[in-house]
Phi, psi and omega in degrees: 000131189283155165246169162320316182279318187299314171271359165275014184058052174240117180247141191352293231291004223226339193314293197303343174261034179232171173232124138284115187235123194261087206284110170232170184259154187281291224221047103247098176347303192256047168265314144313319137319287142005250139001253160336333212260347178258035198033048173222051174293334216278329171291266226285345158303328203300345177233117198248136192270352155243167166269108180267330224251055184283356192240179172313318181230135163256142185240112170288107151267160199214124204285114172272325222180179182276119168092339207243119198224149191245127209298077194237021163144179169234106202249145198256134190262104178266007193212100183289349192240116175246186201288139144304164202177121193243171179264292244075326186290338191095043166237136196243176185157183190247158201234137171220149151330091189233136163260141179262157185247209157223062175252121199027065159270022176252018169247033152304130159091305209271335185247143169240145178245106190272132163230093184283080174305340189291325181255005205234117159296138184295325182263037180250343192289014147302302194256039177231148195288121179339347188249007179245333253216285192233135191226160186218118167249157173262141175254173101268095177197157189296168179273150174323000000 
């Protein structure tokens, strides 16, 4: 079973500078879906409603389905103190600097993952074994 640390190439000592950020939306899940399907995911990660994004790197998952998150990128935390930041809707929250990078940005869009995030702390799923925790189908089909 392939993990997560395999196809991003990420080794044990590298683990502490990434965050997996599990994109869901508050009051629609498949509101960050959404989103990637008009190209405008990479604006609505970037304004965070906490300060989420404290390490180097963020690892996008974008919420499909129960269990099941789309692959959407590795992205470089360019502002460890980000900007405060209001909506016109009246929703406040923090805006950070994010660059995508290309480690395996040619599977953006393409690969998915099951993950029962409801029982696994995101930061134990680096060690936990890949056949109860993380499973991978491959699509082979152009991007959105």
């Amino acid at each position: 079973m392939i993990k997560l640390v395999d196809i991003l190439n990420i080794g044990n000592a590298d683990y502490s500078k990434y965050k997996i950020h599990f994109a869901t939306g508050a009051t629609n899940k498949k509101e960050p879906y959404n989103k990637f399907l008009i190209n405008e995911f990479d604006e609505w990660q970037a304004d965070q409603t906490n300060k989420n994004f404290s390490r180097e790197y963020v690892i996008s998952l974008i919420y499909y389905d129960k269990d099941i998150w789309l692959f959407g990128g590795v992205y470089k935390v360019n502002n460890q103190n980000p900007q405060p930041i209001s909506h016109n809707d009246g929703w406040s929250g923090w805006h950070y600097e994010l660059t995508l990078t290309d480690n395996q940005k040619d599977l953006i869009g393409r690969i998915f993952f099951t993950i029962k995030k409801s029982i696994v702390p995101h930061t134990l799923i680096w060690n936990c074994n890949p056949q109860t925790v993380l499973s991978l189908w491959i699509f082979v089909f152009p991007r959105f």
